[in-house]
N, CA, C and O atoms as a GROMACS GRO file, in nm:
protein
  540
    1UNK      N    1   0.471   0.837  -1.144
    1UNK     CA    2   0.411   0.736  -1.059
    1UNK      C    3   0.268   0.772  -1.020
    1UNK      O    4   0.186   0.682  -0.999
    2UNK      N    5   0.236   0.906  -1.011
    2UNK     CA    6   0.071   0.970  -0.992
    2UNK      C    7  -0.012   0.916  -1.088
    2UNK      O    8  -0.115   0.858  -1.053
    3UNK      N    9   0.019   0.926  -1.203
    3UNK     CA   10  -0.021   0.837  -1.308
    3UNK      C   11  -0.095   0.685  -1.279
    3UNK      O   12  -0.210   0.641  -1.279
    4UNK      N   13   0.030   0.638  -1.257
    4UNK     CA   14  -0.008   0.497  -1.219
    4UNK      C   15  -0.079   0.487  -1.133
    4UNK      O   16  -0.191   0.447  -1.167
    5UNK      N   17  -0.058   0.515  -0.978
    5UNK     CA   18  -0.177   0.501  -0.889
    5UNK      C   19  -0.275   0.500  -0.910
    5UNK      O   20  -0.346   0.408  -0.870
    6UNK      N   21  -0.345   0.642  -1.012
    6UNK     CA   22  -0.484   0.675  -0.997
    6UNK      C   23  -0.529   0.593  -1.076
    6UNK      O   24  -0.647   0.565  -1.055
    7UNK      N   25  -0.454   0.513  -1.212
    7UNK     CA   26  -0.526   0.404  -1.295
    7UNK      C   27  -0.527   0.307  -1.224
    7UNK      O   28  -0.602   0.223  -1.273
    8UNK      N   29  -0.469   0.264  -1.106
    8UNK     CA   30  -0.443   0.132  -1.057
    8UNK      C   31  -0.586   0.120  -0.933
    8UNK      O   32  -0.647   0.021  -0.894
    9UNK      N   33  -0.601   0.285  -0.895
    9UNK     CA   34  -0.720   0.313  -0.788
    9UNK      C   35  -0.822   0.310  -0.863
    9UNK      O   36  -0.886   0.210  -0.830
   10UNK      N   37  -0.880   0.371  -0.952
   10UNK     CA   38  -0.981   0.348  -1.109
   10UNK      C   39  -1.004   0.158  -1.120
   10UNK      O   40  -1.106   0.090  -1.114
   11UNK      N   41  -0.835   0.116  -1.141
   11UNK     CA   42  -0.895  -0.005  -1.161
   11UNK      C   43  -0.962  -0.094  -1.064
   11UNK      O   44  -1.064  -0.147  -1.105
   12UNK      N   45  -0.925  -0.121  -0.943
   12UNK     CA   46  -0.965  -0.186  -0.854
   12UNK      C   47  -1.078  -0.101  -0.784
   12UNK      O   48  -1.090  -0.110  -0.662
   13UNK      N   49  -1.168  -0.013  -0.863
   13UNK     CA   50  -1.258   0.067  -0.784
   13UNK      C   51  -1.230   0.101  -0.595
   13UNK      O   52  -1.303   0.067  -0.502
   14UNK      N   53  -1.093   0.182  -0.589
   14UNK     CA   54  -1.087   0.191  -0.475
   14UNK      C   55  -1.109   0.330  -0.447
   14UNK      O   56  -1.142   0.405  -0.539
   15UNK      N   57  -1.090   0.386  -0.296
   15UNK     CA   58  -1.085   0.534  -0.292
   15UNK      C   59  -0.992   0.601  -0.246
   15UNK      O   60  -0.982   0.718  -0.210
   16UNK      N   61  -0.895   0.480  -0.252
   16UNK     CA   62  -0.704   0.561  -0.173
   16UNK      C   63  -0.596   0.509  -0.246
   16UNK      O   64  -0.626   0.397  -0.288
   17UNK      N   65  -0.502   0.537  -0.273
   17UNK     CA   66  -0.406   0.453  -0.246
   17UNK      C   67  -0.296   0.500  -0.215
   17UNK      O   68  -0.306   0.617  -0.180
   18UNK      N   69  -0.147   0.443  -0.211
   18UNK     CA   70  -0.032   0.485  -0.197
   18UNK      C   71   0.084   0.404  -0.289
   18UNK      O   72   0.063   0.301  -0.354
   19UNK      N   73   0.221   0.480  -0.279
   19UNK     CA   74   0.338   0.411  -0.356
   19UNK      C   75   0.420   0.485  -0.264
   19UNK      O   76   0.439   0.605  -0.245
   20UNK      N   77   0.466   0.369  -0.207
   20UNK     CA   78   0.609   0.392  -0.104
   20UNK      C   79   0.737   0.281  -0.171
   20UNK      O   80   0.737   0.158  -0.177
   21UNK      N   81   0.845   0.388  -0.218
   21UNK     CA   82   0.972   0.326  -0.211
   21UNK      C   83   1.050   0.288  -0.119
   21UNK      O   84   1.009   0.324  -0.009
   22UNK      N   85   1.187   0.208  -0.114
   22UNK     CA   86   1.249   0.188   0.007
   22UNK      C   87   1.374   0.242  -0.076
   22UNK      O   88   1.425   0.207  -0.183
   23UNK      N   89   1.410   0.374   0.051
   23UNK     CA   90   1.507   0.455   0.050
   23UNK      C   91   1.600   0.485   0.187
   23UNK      O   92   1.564   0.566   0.271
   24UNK      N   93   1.688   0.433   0.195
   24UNK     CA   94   1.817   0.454   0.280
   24UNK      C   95   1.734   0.384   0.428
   24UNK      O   96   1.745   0.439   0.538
   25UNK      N   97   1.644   0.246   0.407
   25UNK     CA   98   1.638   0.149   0.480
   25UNK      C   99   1.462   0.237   0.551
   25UNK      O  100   1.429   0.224   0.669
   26UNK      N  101   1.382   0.313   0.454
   26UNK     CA  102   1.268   0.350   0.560
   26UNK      C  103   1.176   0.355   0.408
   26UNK      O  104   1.256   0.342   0.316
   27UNK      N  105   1.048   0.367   0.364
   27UNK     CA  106   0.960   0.342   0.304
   27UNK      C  107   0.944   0.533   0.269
   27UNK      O  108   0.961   0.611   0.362
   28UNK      N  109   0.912   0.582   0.132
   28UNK     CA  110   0.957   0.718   0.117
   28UNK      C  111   0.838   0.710   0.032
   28UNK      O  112   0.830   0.636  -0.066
   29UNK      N  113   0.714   0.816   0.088
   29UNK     CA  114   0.593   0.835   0.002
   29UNK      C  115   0.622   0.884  -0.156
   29UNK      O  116   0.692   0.985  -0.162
   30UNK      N  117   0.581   0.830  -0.280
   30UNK     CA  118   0.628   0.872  -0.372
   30UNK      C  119   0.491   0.937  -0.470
   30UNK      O  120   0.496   1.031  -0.549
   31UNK      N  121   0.378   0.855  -0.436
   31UNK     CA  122   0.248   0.895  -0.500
   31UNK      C  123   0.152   0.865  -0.375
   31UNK      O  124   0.188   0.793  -0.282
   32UNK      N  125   0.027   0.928  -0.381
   32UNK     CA  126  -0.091   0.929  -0.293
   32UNK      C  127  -0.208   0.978  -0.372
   32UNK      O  128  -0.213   1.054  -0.468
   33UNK      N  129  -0.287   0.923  -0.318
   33UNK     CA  130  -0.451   0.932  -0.397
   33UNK      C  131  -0.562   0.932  -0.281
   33UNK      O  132  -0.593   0.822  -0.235
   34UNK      N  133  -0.618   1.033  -0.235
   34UNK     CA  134  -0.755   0.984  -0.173
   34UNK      C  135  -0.708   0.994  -0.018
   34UNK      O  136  -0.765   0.910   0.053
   35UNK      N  137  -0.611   1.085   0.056
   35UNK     CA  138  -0.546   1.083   0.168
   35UNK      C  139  -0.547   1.226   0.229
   35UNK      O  140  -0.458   1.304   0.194
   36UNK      N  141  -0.644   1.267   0.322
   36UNK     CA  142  -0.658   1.346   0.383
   36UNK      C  143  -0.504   1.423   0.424
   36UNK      O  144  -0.410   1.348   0.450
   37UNK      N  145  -0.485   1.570   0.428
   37UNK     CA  146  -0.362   1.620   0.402
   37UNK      C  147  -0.275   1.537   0.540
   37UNK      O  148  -0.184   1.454   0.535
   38UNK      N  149  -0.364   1.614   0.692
   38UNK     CA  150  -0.279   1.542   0.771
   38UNK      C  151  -0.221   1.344   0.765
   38UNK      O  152  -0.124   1.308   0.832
   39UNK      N  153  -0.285   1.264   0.694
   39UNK     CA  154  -0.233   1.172   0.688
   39UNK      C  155  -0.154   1.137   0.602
   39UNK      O  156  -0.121   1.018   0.601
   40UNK      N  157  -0.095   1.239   0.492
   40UNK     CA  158   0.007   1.207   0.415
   40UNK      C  159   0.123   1.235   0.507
   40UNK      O  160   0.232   1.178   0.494
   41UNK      N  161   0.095   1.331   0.604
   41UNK     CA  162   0.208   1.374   0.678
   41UNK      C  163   0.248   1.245   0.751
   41UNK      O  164   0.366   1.210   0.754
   42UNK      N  165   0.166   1.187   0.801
   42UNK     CA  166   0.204   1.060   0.859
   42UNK      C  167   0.257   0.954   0.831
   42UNK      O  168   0.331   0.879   0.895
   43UNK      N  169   0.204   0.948   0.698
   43UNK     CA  170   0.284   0.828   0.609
   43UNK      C  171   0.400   0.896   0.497
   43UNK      O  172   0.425   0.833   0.394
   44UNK      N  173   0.445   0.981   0.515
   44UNK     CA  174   0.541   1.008   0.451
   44UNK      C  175   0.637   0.941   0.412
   44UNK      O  176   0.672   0.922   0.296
   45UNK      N  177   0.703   0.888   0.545
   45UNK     CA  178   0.838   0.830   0.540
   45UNK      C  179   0.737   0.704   0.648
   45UNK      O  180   0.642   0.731   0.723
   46UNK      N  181   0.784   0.603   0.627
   46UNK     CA  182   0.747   0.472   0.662
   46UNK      C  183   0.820   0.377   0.750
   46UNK      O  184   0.882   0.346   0.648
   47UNK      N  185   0.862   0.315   0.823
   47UNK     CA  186   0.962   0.245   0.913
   47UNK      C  187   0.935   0.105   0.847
   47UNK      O  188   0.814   0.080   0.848
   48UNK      N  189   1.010   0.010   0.792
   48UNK     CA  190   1.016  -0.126   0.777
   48UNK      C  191   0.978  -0.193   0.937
   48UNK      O  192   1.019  -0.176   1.052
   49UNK      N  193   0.882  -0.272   0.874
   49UNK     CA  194   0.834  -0.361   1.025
   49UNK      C  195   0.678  -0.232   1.098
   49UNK      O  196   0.602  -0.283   1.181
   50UNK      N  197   0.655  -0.100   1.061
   50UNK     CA  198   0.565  -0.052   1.095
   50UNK      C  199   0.448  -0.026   1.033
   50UNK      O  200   0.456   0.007   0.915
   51UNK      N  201   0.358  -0.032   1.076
   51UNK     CA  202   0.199  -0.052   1.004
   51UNK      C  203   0.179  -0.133   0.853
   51UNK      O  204   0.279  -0.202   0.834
   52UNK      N  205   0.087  -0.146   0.749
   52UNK     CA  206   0.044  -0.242   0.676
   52UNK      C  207   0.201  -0.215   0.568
   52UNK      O  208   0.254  -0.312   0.513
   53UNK      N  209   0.239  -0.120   0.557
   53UNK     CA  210   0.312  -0.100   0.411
   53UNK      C  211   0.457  -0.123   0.504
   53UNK      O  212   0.548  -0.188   0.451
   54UNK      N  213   0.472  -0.078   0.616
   54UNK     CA  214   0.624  -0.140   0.638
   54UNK      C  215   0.599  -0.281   0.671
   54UNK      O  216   0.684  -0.353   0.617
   55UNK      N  217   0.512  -0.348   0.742
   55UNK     CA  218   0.487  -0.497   0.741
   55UNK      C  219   0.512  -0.610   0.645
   55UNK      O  220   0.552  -0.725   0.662
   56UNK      N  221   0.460  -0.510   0.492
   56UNK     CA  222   0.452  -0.592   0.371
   56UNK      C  223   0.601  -0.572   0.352
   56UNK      O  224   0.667  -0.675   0.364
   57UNK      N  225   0.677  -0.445   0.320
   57UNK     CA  226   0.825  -0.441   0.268
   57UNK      C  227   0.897  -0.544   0.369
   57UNK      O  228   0.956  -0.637   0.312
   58UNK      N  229   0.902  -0.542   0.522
   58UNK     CA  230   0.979  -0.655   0.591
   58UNK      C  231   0.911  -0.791   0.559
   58UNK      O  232   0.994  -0.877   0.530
   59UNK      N  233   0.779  -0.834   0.558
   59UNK     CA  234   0.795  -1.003   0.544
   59UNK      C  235   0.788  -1.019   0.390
   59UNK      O  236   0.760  -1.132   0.351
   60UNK      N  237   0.808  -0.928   0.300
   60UNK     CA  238   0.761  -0.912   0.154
   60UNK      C  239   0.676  -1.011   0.082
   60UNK      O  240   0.704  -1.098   0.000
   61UNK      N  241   0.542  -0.966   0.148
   61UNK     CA  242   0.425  -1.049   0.125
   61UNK      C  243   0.300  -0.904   0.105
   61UNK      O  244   0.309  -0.782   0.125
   62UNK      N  245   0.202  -0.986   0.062
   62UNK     CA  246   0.072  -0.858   0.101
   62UNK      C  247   0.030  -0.901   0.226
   62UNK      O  248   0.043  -1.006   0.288
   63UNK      N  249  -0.033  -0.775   0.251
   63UNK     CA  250  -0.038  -0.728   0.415
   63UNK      C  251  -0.186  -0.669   0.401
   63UNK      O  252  -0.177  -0.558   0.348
   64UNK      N  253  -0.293  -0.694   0.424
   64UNK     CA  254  -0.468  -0.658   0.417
   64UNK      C  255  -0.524  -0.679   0.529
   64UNK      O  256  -0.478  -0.758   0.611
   65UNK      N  257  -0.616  -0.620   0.544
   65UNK     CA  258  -0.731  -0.624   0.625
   65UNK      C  259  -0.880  -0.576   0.593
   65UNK      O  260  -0.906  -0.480   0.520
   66UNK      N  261  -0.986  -0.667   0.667
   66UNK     CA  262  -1.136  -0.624   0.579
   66UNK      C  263  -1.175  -0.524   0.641
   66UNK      O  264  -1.280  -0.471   0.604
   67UNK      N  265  -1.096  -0.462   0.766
   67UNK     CA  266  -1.152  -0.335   0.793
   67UNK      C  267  -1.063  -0.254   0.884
   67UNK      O  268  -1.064  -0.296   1.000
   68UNK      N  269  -0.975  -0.131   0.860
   68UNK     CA  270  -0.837  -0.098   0.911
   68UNK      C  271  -0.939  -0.005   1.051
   68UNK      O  272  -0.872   0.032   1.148
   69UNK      N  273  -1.070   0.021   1.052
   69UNK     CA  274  -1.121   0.066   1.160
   69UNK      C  275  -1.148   0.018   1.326
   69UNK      O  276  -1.163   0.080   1.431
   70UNK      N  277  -1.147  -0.123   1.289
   70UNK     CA  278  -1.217  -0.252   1.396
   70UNK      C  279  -1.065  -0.329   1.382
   70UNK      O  280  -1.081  -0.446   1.416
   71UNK      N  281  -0.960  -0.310   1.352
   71UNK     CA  282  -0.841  -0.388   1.292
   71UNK      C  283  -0.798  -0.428   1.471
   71UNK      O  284  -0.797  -0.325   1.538
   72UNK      N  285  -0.767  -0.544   1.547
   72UNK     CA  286  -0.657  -0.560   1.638
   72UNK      C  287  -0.550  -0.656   1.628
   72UNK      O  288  -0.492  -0.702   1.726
   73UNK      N  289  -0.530  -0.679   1.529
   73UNK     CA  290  -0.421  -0.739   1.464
   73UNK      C  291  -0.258  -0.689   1.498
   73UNK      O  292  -0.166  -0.770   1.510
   74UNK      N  293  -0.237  -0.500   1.513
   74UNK     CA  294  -0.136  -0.476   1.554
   74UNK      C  295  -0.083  -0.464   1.428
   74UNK      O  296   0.029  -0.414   1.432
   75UNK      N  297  -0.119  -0.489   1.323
   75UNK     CA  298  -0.036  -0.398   1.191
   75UNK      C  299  -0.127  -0.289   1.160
   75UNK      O  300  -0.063  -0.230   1.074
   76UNK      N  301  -0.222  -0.232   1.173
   76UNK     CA  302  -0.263  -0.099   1.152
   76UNK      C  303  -0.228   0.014   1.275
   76UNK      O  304  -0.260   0.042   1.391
   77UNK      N  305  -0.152   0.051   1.180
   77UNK     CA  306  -0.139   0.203   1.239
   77UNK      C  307  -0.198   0.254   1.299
   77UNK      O  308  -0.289   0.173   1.316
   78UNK      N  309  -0.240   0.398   1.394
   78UNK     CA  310  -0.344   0.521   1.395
   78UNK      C  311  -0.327   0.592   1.292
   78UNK      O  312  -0.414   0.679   1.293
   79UNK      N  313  -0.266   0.600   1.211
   79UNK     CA  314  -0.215   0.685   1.093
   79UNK      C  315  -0.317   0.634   0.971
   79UNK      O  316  -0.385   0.710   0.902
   80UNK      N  317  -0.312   0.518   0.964
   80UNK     CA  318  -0.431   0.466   0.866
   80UNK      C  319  -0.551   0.454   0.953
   80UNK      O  320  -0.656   0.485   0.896
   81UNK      N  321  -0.557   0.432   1.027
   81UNK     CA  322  -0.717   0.480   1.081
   81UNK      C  323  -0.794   0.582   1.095
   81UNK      O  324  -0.912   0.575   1.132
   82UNK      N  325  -0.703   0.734   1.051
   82UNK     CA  326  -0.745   0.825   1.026
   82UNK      C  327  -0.808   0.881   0.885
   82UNK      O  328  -0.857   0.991   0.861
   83UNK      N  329  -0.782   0.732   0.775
   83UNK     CA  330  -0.805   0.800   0.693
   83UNK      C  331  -0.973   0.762   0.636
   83UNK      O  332  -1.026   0.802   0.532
   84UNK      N  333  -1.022   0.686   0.728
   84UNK     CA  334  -1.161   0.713   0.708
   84UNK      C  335  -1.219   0.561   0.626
   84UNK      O  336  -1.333   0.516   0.621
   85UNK      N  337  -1.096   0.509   0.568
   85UNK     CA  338  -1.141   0.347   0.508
   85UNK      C  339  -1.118   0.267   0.587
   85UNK      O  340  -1.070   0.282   0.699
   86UNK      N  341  -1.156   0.158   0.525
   86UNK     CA  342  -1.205   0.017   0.588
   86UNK      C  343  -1.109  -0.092   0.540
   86UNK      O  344  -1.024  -0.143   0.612
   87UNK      N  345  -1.137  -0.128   0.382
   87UNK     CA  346  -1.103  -0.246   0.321
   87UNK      C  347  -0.977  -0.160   0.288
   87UNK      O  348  -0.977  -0.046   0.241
   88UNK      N  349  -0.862  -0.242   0.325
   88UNK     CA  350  -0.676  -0.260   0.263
   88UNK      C  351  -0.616  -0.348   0.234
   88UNK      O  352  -0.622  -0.456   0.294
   89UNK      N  353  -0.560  -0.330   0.158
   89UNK     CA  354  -0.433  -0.396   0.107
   89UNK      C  355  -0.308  -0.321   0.069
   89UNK      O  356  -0.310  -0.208   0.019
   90UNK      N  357  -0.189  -0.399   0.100
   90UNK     CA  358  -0.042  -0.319   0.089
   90UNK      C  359   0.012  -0.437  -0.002
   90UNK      O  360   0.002  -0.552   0.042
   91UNK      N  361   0.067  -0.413  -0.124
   91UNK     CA  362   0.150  -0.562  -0.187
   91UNK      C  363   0.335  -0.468  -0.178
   91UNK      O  364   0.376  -0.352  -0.171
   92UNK      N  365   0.399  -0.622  -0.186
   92UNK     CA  366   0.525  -0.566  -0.228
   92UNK      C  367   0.575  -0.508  -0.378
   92UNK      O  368   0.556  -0.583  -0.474
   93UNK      N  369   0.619  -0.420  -0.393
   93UNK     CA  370   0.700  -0.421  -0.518
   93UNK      C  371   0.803  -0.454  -0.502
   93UNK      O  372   0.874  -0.398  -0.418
   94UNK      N  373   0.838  -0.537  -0.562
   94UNK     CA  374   0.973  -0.638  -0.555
   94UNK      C  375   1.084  -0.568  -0.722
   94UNK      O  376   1.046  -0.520  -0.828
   95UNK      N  377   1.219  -0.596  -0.671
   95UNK     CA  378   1.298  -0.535  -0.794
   95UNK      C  379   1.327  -0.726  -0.856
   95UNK      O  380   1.274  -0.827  -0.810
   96UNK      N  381   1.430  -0.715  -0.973
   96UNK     CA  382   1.442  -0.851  -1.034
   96UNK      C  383   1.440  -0.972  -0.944
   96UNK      O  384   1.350  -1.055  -0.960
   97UNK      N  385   1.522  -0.985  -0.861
   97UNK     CA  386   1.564  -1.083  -0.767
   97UNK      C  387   1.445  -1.125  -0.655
   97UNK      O  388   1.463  -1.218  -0.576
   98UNK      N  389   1.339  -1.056  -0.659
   98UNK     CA  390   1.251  -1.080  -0.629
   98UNK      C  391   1.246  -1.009  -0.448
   98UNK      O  392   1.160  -1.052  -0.372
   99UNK      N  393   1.320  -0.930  -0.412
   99UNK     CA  394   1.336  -0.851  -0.296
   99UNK      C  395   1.214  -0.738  -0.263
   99UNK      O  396   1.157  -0.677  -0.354
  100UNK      N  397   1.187  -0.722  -0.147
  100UNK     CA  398   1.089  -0.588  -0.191
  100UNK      C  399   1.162  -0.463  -0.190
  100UNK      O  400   1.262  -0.442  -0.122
  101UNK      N  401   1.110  -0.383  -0.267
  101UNK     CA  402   1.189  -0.262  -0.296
  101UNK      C  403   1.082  -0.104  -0.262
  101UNK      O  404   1.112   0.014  -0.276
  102UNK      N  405   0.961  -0.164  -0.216
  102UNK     CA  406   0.888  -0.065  -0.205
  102UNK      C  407   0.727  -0.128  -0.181
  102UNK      O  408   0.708  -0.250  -0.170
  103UNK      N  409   0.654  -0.062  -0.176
  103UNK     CA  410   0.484  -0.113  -0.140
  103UNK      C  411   0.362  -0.013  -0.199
  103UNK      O  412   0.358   0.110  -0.187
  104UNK      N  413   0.269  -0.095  -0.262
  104UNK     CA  414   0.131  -0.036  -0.339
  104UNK      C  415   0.074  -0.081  -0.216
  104UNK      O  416   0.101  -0.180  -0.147
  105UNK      N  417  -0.039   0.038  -0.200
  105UNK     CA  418  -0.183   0.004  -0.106
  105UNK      C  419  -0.261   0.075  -0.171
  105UNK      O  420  -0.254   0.179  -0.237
  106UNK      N  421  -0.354  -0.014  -0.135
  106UNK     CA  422  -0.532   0.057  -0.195
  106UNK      C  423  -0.626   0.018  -0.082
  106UNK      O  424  -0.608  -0.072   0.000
  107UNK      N  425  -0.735   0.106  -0.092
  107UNK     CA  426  -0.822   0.125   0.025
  107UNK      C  427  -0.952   0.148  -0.028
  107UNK      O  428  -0.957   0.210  -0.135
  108UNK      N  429  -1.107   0.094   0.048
  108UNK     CA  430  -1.184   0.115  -0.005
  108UNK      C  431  -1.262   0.178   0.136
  108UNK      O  432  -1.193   0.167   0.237
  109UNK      N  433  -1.407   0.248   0.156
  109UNK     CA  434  -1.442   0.300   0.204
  109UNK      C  435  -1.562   0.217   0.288
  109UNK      O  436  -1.656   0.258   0.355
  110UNK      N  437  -1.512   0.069   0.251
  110UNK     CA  438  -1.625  -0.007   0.282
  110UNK      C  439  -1.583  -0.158   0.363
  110UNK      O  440  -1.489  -0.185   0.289
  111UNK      N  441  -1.586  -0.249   0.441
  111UNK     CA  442  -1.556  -0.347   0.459
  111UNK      C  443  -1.502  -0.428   0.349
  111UNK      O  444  -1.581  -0.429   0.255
  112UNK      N  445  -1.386  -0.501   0.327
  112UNK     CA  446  -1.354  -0.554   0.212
  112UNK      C  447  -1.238  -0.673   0.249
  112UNK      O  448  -1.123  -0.646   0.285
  113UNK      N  449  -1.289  -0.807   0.233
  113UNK     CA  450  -1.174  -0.884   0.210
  113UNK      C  451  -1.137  -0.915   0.081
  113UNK      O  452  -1.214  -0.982   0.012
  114UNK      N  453  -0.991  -0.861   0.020
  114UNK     CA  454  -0.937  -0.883  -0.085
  114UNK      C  455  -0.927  -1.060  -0.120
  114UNK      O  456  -0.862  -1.136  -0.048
  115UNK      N  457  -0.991  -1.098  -0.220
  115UNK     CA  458  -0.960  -1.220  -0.300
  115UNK      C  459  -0.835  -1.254  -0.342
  115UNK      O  460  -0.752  -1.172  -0.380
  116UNK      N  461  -0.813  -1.408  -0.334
  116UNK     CA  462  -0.719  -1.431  -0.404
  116UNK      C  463  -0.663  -1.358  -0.569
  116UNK      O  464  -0.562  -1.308  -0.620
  117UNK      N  465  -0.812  -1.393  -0.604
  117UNK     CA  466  -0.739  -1.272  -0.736
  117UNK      C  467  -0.736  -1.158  -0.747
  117UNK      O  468  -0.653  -1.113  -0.826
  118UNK      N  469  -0.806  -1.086  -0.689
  118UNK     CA  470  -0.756  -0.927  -0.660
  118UNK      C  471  -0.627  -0.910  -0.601
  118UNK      O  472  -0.562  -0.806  -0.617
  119UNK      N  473  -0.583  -1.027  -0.522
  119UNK     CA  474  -0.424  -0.960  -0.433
  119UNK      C  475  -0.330  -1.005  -0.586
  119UNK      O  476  -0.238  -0.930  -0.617
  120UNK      N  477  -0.356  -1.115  -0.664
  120UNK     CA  478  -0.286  -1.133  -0.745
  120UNK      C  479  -0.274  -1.014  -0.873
  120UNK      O  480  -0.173  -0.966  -0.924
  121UNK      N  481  -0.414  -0.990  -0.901
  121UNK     CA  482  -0.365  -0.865  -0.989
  121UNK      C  483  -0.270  -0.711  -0.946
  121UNK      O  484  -0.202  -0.635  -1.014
  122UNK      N  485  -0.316  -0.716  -0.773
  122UNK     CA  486  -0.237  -0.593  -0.768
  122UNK      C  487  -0.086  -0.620  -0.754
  122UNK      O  488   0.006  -0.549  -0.794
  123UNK      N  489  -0.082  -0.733  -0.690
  123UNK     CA  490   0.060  -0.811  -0.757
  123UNK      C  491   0.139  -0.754  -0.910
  123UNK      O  492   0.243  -0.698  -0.944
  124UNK      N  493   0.060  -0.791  -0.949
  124UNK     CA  494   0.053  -0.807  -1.061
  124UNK      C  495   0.112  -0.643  -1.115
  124UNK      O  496   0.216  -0.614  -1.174
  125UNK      N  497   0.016  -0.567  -1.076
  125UNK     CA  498   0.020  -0.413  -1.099
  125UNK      C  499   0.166  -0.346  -1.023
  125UNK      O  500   0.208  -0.232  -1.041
  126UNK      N  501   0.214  -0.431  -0.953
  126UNK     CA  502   0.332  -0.384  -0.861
  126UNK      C  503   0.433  -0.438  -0.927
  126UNK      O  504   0.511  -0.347  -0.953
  127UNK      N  505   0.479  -0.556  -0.976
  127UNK     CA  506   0.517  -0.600  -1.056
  127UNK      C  507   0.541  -0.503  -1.203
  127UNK      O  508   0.657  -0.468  -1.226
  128UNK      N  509   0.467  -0.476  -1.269
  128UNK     CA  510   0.470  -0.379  -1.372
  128UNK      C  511   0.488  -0.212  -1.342
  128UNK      O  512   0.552  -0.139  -1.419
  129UNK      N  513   0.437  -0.176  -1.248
  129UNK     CA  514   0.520  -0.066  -1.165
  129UNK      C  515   0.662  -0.046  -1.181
  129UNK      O  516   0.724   0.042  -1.240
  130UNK      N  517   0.705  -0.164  -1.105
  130UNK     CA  518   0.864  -0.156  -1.046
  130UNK      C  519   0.936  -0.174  -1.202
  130UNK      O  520   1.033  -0.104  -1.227
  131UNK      N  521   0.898  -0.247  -1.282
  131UNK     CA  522   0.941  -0.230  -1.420
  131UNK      C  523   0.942  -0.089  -1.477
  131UNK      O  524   1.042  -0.028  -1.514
  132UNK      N  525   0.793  -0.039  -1.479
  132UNK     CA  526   0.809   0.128  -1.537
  132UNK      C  527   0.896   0.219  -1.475
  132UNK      O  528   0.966   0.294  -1.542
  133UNK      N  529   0.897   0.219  -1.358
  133UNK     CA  530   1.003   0.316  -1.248
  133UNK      C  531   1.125   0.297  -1.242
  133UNK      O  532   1.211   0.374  -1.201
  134UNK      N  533   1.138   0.161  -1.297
  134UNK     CA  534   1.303   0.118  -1.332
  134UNK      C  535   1.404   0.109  -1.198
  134UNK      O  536   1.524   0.136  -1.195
  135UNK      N  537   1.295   0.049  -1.055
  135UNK     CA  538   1.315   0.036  -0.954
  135UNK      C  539   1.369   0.125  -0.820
  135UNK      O  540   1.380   0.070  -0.710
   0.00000   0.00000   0.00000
C-alpha cells in the first residue's frame, strides 16, 4: 500500500498523504507519506465520525478543506493541524457494494480547494486501491 500512496502523492502533486482501513469498527493507519513522526502517532487508529478521514468513512463521501489551519468547520482535528498543511482531502474507499471500507487523504502545503475533478480522480484512485488490496 506504501507503494500506492507515494504514486498517488506524486500524482496529485501533494506533500502528505494517508491510507486508513476500517478494522474492528475504528480507521487503522496502513500507509503514510509526508507526516511528522508525532502525528502518525495520532492518526494511527482513527474513530468513525472523528476528524476529516473518520468523517468521510461515517457519511462515506469526501471530506476537504482549502485550509486544515484556519479550518472551523469542526471536522479538523488538532492532530491534522499539526501537520503543517493547508489544502485536504479524505475520499472513501468503498468495497463492491459500495460501503466505505477505509479512507485516502492527501494534503498540500498550500491553500487548496479540491475541484470537482480532482475529488473525482482520487475517487477514482480509491476505487482502484480497494481493488489492489482486495479490500
Amino acid at each position: 500500500m506504501q507503494a500506492d500512496l507515494e504514486r498517488i502523492v506524486k500524482a496529485f502533486g501533494a506533500d502528505s498523504g494517508t491510507i486508513h482501513l476500517l478494522e474492528g469498527g475504528v480507521l487503522v493507519l496502513k500507509a503514510h507519506l509526508g507526516l511528522p513522526p508525532p502525528v502518525v502517532e495520532i492518526v494511527r487508529t482513527v474513530p468513525v465520525g472523528k476528524g476529516m478521514a473518520g468523517l468521510c468513512a461515517e457519511r462515506n463521501e469526501p471530506v476537504s478543506s482549502c485550509n486544515i489551519q484556519t479550518d472551523t468547520t469542526g471536522d479538523v482535528r488538532p492532530g491534522a493541524k499539526a501537520t503543517a498543511q493547508q489544502g485536504a482531502i479524505v475520499v472513501p474507499i468503498r468495497d463492491g457494494s459500495g460501503q466505505a471500507r477505509g479512507a485516502l487523504g492527501i494534503a498540500v502545503r498550500r491553500e487548496h480547494d479540491y475541484s470537482a475533478d480532482e475529488t473525482a480522480r482520487l475517487l477514482g484512485e480509491a476505487g482502484r486501491l480497494h481493488v489492489h488490496t482486495g479490500g
